[in-house]
N, C-alpha and C positions, 0 to 999 in steps of 0.2 A: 648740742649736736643732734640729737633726737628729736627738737622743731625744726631746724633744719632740713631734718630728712621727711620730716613729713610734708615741710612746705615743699618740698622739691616734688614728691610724687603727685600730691596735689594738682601742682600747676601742670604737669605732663598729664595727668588727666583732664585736665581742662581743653589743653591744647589738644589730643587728641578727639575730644567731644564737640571742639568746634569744627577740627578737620572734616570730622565723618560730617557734620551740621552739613557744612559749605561744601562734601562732596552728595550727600542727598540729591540736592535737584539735578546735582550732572547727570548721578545714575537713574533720576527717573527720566531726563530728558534719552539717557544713551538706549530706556526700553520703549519709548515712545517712537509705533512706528514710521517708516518714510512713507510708505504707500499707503492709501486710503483702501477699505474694503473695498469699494467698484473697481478699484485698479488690481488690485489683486484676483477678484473675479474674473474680469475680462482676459487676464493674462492664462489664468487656467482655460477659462472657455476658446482661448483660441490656439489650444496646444493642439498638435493632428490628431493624437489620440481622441484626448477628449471630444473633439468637434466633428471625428466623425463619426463618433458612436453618439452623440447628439443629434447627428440629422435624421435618426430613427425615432427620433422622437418631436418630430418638428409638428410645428399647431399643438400641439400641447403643453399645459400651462409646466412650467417648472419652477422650483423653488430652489434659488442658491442661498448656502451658508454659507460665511467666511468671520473665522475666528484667527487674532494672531495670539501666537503662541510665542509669551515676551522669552523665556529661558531658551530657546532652540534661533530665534529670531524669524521665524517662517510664518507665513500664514499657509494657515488648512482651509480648504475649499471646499465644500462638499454640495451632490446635485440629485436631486430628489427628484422624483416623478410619480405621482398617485401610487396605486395598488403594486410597481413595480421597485418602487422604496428608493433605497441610493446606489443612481445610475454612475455616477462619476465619481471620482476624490482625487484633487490637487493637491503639492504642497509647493508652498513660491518664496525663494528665501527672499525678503525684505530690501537687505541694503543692494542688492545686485539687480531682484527684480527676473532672476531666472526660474524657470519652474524645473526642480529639483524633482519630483515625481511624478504624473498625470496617469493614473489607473481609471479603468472604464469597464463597463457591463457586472460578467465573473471577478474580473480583479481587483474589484472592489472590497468583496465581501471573502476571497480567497487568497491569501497570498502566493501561495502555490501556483497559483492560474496565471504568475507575474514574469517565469521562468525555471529555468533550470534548479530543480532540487537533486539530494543527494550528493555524493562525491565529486568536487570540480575536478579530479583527475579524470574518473570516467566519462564525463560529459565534453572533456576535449575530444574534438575530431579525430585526431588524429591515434588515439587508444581508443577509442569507438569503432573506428573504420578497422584497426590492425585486427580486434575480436573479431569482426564480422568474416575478415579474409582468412583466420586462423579457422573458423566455422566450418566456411563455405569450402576450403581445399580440402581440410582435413575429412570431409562426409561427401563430397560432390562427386555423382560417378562419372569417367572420365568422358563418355558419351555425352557430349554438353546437353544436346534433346532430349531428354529423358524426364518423368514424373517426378523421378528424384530430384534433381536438379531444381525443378518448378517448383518442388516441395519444400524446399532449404533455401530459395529467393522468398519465396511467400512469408517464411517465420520470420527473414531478416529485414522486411517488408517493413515490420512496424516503425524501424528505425528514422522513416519519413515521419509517422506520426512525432515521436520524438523532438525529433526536430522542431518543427512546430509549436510543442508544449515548452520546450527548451527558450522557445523566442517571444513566449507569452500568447501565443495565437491557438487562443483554447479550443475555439470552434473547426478550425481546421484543423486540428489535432484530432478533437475527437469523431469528425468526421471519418478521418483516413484508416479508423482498427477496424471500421464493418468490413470492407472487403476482402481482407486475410481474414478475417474472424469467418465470416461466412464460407469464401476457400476452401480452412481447413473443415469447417461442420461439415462440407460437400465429402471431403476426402477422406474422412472418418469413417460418416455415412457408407459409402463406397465399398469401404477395406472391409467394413462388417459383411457390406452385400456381398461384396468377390469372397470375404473368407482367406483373401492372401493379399500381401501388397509385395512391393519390387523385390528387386536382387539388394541382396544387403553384403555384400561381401564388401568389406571396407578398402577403399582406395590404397591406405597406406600401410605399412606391416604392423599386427601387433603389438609389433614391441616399438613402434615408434610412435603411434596412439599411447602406449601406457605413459611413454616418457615424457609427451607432449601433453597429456592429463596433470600428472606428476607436476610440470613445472607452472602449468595454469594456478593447482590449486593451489600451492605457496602465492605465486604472484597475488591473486584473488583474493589469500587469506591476511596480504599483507595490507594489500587495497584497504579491506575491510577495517583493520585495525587501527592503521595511522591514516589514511588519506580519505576515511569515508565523514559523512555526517552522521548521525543521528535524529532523525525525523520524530515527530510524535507518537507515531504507531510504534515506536523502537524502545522511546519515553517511556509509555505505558504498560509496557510487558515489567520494567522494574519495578513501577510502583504497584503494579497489583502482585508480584513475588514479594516485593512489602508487607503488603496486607498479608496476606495471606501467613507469612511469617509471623509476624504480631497477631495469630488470630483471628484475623479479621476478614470478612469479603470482603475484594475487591468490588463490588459495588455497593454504589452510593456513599465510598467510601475516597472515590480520589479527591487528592490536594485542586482547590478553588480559590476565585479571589474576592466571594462576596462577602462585603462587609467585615474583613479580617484584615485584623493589624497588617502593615507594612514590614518586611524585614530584610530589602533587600533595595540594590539602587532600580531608581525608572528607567525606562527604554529609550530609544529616542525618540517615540511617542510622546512620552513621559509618564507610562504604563507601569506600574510594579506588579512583576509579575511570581514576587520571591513572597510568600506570606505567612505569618502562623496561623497552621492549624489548628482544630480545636485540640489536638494529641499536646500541641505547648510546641512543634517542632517545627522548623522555618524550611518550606517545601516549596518548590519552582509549579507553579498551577498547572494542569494537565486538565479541567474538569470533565471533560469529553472520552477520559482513552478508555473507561469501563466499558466499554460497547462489547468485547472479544469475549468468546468462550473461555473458560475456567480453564483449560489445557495450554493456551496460551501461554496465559499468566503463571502457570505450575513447571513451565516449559522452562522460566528465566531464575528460578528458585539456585538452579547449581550455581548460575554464574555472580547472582547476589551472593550467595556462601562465600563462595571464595573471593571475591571484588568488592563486597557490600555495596554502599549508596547514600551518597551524601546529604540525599533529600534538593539536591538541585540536576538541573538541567545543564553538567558539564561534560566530560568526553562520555561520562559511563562505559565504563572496559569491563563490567556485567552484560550489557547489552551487545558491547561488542565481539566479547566473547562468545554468547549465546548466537549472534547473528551467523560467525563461524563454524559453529556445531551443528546448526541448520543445516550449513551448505555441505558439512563433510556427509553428513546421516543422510542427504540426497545424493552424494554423487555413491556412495558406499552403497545404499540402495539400492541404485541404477545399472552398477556392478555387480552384484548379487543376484539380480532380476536376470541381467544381461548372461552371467556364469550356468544359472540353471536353466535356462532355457533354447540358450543358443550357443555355450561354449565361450571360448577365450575372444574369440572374434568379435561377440555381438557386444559382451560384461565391456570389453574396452571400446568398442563404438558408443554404447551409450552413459559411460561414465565422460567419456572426452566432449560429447556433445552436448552434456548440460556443462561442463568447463568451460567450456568456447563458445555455449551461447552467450552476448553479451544481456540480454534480459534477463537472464537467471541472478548475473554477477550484478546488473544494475538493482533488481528487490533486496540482495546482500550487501552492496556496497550504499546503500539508505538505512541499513539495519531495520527493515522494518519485519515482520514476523509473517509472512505470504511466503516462503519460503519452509514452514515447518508443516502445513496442512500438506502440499504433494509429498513432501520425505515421507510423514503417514503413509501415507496411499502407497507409496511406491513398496514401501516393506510391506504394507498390508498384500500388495498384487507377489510379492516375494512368496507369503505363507497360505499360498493359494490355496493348497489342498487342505488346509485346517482350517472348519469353516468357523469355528471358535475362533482362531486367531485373526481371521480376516474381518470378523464381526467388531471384534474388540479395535482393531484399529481402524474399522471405517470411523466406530463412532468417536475414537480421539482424533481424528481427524477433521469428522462434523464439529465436535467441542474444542476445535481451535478454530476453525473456520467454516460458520454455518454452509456454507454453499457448498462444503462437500457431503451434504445430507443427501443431497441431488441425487448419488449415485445409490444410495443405500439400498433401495428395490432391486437395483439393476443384479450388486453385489448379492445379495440375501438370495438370486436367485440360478445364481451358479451352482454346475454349470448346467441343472435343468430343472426349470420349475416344477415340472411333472416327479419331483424327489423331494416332497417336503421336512423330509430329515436334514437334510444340508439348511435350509432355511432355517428350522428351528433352532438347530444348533451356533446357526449365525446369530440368529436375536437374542441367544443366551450371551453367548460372546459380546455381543451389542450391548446387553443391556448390564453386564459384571461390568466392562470400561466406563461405561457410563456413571454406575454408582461410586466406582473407584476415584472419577477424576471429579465430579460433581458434587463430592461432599462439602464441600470447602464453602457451596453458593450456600449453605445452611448455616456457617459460623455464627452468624450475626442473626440473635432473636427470633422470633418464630418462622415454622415452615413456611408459613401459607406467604404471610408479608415478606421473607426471605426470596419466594418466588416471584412474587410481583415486582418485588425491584429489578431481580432479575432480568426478567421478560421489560420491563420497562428502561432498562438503561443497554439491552442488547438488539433484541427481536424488534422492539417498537421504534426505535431510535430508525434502526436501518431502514425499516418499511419505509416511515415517512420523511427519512431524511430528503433533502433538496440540493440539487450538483450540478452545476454547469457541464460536466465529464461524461456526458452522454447524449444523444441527439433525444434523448427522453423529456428533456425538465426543461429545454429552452422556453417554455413557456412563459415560464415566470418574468421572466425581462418585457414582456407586453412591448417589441421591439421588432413586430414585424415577422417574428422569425414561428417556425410552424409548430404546433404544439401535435405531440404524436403522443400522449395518453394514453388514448381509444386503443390505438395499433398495439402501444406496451403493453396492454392488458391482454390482450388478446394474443400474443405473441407468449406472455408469460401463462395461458392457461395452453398454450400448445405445446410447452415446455413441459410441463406439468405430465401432461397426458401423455405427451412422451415418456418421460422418466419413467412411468407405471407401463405401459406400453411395451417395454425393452426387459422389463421382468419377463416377457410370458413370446418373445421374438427378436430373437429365435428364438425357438425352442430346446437348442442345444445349445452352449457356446463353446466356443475354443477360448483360449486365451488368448489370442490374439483378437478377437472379436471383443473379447471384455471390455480390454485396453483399450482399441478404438472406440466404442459406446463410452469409454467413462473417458473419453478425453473430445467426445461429442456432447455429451452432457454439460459437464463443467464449460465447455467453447459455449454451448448452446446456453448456460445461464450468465456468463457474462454479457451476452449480446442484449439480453433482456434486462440488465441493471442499470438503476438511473445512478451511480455513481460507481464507476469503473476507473480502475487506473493502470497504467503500464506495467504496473506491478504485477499484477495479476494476470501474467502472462504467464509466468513461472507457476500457475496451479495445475493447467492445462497441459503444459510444456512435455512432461516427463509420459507423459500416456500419448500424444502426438507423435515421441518421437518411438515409441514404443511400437505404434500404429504404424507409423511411415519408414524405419529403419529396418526393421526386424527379419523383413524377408517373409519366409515359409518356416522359421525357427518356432514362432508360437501357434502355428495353424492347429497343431495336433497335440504338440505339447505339452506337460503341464499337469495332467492327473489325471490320474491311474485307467477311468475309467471311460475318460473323452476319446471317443473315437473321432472320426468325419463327421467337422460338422455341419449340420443342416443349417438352410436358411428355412 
């Protein structure tokens, strides 16, 4: 019986080794492609996209690659061009012969640059348009002519660029933020020269603003938790609350994919982007998100406590959470600001208008962390008269997001240079938060090298990063299009001399002068960045609307010892 059984398994091995034998050549004829490389080329090169972001490059020699890709059955096409690298990239499924992708210029090297990111609820039109109209009724005075009115089209203004960025159409996208961006700098400018801006009395009654805040910020917070994404910038606030937990700086410290075992499936690239770390632990690669201040990253420590982190890149309800706490600690802000300076009228006008702006709700509903540096600011412009506490959260404000360094001067020198006690006392205050929230860049081995990484995976990174997302850097595509360097420079030492400038003019400030100068600054240092994104509307936002809502509530207001003030 016992030869039997074995002659029996025997032969079904047999038979199965000749099966697989006699299916071999099927399945290498079934990876063998239909189309030849030139056909697949040509098929890329004559897609609209591609061909007509190739006629910018006509007389000059180019170089196509085309590789097929047997597991996916597609071929990748890629289109090279001297010093401006890879201008194009196709992908052409084989048995059909259709092109499945055609990205050109930016969308090459960006996928973002490809469409709509963030929440596909809020990027529908039709919850896009409904914010805009809840916006524009809830603040618009009822005299349609009026500066107000121009002032509340102009912020809803960006929603064209959007659009744009939303359809893949980089360059008209970021063409379209200079002109509201400049606007409001105009209008800023302005409010500081007058010293007063319009009538602020809100259209609608108190208590129907509170109700209509009220039900924004559920909707918003719900937005955020089930229907938003998770963007990179969102990624990297958990993993540095990681590190930091373990110990460890966040820099030179996030999960990467060189040379490091596989521990997860590939993309449909065929990318694995799941890998172990040197720690032993299998981690979704981020290599890039150490760029942010140390406040950031210390920012996302509650919501790891309580949600932890799987070490992948899935919903994270850490992050999500944290994106929420953001928005509440701004509009709760803006209502505090709004309760001491102007009463119940202005605390519910500007809590409702960062609710019902939809740029504030679109940085939140990305979860990405541009939403945490104005809630600073906004508390910090709350503890005005304590110039210790105003010191301390300009700079957690700077150490979440360098560009609020911009205002630092301006702050330190309220509300009169000509009182260097206030100043001093700011740089005390400056410089406690600073040691308080900056310990953490020293975890990791000596000071000196501690710094350096630092400054090299934050400050340096940014300086010379490279971005299609501004009318700055189109150079690099050697594609006809204008390269404006020279003007950036020069634009950003004007900026400069401004921000020192606004220390010492006025010479008095009000509070309401502040607000506008620090929501001219920040407008003033995005326009000069070569990589800007819509997000970073919401830095500006909550001092604009400070600037342009507020009336005659902050002309005088605010401490003890500001009388009238002077230009």
């Amino acid at each position: 019986m016992g030869q039997v059984l074995i002659i029996a398994v025997g032969g079904l091995v047999a038979v199965c080794a000749a099966a697989l034998a006699l299916a071999a050549p099927a399945a290498a004829q079934a990876r063998s492609p239909r189309l030849t490389r030139a056909e697949a080329t040509r098929l890329v090169l004559r897609h609209p996209t591609v061909a007509s972001w190739l006629q910018r490059y006509r007389g000059r020699r180019l170089v196509k690659l085309a590789s097929y890709r047997a597991q996916r059955g597609v071929w990748e096409v890629k289109v090279f061009s001297g010093a401006a690298g890879e201008i194009a990239l196709g992908v052409v499924d084989d048995r059909s012969g259709r092109v499945l992708e055609a990205w050109s210029g930016p969308q090459v090297a960006w996928p973002i640059a490809r469409g709509a990111i963030g929440g596909r609820q809020l990027n529908r039109p039709g919850l896009w348009l409904a914010f805009c109209a809840v916006f524009l009724l809830g603040l618009a005075n009822r005299r349609p002519l009026t500066m107000r009115n121009l002032d509340l089209l102009v912020l809803l203004s960006f929603s064209v660029s959007l659009w744009y960025f939303n359809h893949g159409h980089v360059f008209a996208s970021a063409s379209l933020v200079y002109p509201p961006l400049a606007y409001l700098l105009v209008r800023c400018a302005w409010t500081t020269w007058n010293g007063r801006t319009g009538e602020a009395k809100p259209v609608w009654p108190v208590w129907l603003l509170v109700a209509a805040t009220c039900f924004l910020v559920s909707f918003r917070a719900g937005l955020t938790l089930h229907s938003a994404s998770v963007i990179d910038v969102g990624y990297a606030g958990v993993i540095g609350a990681d590190r930091i937990d373990h110990g460890r700086a966040p820099y030179g410290n996030f999960p990467n994919e060189d040379n490091l075992p596989p521990c997860g499936p590939p993309d449909v690239e065929g990318t694995v982007h799941e890998r172990v770390q040197p720690d032993g632990r299998c981690e979704t690669a981020n290599p890039f998100g150490d760029t942010y201040g140390p406040v950031t990253y210390e920012s996302y420590l509650p919501g790891l406590w309580i949600f932890g982190w799987t070490g992948r890149w899935d919903r994270l309800p850490a992050v999500r959470f944290t994106s929420v706490v953001f928005d509440l600690l701004a509009i709760l802000g803006l209502a505090a600001v709004g309760l001491r300076f102007g009463g119940p009228p202005l605390a519910a006008t500007l809590a409702f208008a960062w609710a019902a702006y939809p740029f504030t709700q679109y940085a939140a509903n990305s979860n990405t962390n541009d939403v945490l540096m104005p809630a600073l600011l906004i508390w910090g412009f709350f503890v005005l008269t304590s110039d210790v506490g105003r010191g301390a959260l300009a700079a957690l404000a700077g150490w979440a997001k360098f560009a609020a360094l911009i205002v630092a001067p301006l702050w330190a020198s309220y509300p009169s240079f000509r009182r260097p006690r206030h100043a001093l006392l700011f740089a005390l205050g400056f410089f406690l938060a600073t040691v308080a929230c900056g310990w953490i860049v020293l975890l990791d081995g000596h000071p000196g090298h501690a710094l350096h990484v630092f400054y090299e995976r934050t400050i340096s990174i940014q300086i010379h990063r490279r971005s299609p997302f501004s009318i700055w850097d189109w150079g690099q595509y050697h594609a006809g299009l204008p390269d404006l360097h020279v003007l950036q420079k020069a634009l950003q030492g004007v900026l400069v001399v401004g921000a020192l400038g606004v220390a010492f003019v006025p010479r008095r400030k009000s509070p309401l002068q502040l607000a506008a100068l620090t929501a001219a600054l920040l407008i003033g240092f995005q326009i000069v960045l070569t990589h800007w994104s819509l997000f970073y509307i919401s830095w500006f936002f909550p001092f604009a609307a400070l600037a342009l809502l507020s009336g005659s509530s902050l002309s005088t207001r605010g401490r003890g010892d500001a009388s009238r003030p002077q230009r």
